[in-house]
C-alpha positions as a Python dict, from the first residue, in 0.01 Angstrom:
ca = {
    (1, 'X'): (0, 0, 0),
    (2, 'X'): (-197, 101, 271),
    (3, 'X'): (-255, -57, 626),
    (4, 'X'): (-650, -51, 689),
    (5, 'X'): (-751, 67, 1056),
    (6, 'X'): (-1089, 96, 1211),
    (7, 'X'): (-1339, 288, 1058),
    (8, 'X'): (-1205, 315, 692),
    (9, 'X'): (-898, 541, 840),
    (10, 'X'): (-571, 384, 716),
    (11, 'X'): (-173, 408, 748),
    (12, 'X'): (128, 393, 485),
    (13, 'X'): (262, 98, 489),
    (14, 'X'): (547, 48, 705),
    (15, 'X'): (370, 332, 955),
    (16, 'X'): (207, 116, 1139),
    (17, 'X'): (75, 252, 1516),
    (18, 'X'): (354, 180, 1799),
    (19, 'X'): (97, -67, 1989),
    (20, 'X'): (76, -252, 1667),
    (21, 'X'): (475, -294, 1645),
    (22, 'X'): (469, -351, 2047),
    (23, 'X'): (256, -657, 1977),
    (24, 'X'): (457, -789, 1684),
    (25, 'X'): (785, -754, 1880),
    (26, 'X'): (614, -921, 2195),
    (27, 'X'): (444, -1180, 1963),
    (28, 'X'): (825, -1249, 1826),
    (29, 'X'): (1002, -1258, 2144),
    (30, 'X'): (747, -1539, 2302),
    (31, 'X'): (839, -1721, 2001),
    (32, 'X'): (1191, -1725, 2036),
    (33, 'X'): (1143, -1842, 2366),
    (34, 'X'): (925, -2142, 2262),
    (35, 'X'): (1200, -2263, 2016),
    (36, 'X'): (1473, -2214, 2294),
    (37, 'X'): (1299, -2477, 2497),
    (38, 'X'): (1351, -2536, 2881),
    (39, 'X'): (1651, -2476, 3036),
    (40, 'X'): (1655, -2866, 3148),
    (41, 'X'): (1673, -2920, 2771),
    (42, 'X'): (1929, -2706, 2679),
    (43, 'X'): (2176, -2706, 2989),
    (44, 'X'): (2046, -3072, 3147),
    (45, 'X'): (2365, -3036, 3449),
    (46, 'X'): (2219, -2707, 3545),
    (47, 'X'): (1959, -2685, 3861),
    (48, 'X'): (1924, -2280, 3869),
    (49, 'X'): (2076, -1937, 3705),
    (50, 'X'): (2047, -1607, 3825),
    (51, 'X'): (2109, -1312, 3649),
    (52, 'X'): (2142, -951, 3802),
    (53, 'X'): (2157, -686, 3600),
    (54, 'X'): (2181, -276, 3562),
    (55, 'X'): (2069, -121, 3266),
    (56, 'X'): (2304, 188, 3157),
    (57, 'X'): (2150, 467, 2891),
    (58, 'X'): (2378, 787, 2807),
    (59, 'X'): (2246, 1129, 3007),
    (60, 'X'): (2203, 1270, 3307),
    (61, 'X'): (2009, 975, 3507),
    (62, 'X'): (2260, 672, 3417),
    (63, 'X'): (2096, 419, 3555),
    (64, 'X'): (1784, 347, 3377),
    (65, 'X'): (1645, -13, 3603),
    (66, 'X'): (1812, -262, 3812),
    (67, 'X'): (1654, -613, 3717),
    (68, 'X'): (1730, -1013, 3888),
    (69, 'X'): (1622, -1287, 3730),
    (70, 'X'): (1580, -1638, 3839),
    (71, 'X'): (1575, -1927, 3614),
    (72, 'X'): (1460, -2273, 3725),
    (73, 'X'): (1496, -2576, 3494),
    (74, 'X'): (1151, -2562, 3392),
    (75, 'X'): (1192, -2185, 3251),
    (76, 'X'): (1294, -2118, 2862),
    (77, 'X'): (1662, -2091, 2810),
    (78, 'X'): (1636, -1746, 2656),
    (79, 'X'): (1875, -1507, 2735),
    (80, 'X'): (1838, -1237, 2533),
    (81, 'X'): (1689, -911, 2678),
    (82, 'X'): (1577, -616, 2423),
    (83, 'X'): (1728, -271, 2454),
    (84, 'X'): (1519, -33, 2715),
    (85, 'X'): (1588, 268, 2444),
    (86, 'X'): (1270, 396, 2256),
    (87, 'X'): (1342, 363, 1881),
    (88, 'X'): (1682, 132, 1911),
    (89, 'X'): (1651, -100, 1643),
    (90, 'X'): (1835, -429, 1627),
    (91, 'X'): (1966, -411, 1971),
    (92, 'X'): (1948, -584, 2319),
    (93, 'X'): (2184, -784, 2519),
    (94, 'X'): (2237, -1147, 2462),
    (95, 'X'): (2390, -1304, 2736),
    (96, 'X'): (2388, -1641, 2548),
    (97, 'X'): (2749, -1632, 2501),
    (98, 'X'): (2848, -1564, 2823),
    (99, 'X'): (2619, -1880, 2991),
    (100, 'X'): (2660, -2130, 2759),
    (101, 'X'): (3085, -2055, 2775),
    (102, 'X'): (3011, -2045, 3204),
    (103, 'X'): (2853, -2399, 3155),
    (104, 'X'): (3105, -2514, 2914),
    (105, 'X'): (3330, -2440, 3155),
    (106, 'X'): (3138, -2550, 3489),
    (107, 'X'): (3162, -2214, 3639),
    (108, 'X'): (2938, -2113, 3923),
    (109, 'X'): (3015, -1724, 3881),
    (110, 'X'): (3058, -1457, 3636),
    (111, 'X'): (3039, -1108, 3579),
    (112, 'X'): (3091, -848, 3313),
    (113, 'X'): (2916, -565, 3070),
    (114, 'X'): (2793, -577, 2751),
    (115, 'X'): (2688, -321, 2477),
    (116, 'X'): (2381, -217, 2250),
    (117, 'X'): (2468, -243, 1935),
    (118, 'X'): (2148, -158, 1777),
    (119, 'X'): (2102, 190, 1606),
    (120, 'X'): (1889, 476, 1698),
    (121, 'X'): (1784, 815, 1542),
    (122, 'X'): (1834, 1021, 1845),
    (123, 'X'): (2153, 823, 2034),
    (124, 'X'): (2496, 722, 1968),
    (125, 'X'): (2602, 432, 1883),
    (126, 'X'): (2709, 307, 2307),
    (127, 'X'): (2372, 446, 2381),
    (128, 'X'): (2280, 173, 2640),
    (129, 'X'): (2467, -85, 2836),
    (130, 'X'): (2406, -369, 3094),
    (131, 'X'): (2627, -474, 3358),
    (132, 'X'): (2537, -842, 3431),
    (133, 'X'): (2655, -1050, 3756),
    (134, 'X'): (2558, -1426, 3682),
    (135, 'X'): (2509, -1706, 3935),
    (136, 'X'): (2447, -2090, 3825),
    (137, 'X'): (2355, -2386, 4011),
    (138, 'X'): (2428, -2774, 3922),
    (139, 'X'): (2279, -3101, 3945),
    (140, 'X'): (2497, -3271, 4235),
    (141, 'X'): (2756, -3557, 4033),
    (142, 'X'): (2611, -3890, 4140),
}
């Protein structure tokens, strides 16, 4: 089957231009975030999270972005960020886990690393990694 384009020009199926798969991926990922729903929702006890992170890729220049991110009770509980590596498939770093077990556990702190595990033509298998530092805020006990 073939995937019609402008002006009669098509692509095999499954070849679809990289803007088109951009927008799918994009389209996905805002919908994941919709059925996470707020962070008030999911984690009621919680005023605020911040999340620092460095992105790690395999080469020369380690260090591919530094990144902070700051969550208010309002924002989507979604804390799954995709891999930075062109082509890795099924990867990213869900740090899910690690804030749902700190606000099991009522801690205000945590740090750690995490792996891609997705798969690439041109990488190994630890081609990316993210070392995360995580702060959270609470609702005062009343």
């Amino acid at each position: 089957m073939r995937v019609p384009l402008l002006q009669g020009d098509s692509f095999p199926e499954g070849e679809l231009p990289h803007k088109q798969n951009y927008l799918a991926r994009m389209e996905l990922n805002r919908q994941n975030r919709l059925a996470t729903g707020p962070l008030s929702e999911r984690f009621p006890q919680v005023s605020g999270i911040m999340i620092s992170m460095t992105y790690y890729q395999k080469g020369v220049n380690p260090v591919l972005m530094l990144r902070t991110i700051h969550l208010l009770p309002s924002d989507s509980a979604y804390f799954n960020m995709e891999c930075m590596i062109k082509g890795c498939v099924d990867g990213g770093f869900d740090l899910t886990p690690v804030v749902t077990n700190m606000v099991k556990a009522r801690k205000k702190t945590g740090k750690g690393r995490i792996e891609c595990l997705g798969k690439t033509e041109n990488h190994t298998g630890d081609h990316a990694s993210v070392e995360y530092e995580i702060g959270i805020r609470y609702e005062r006990s009343r």
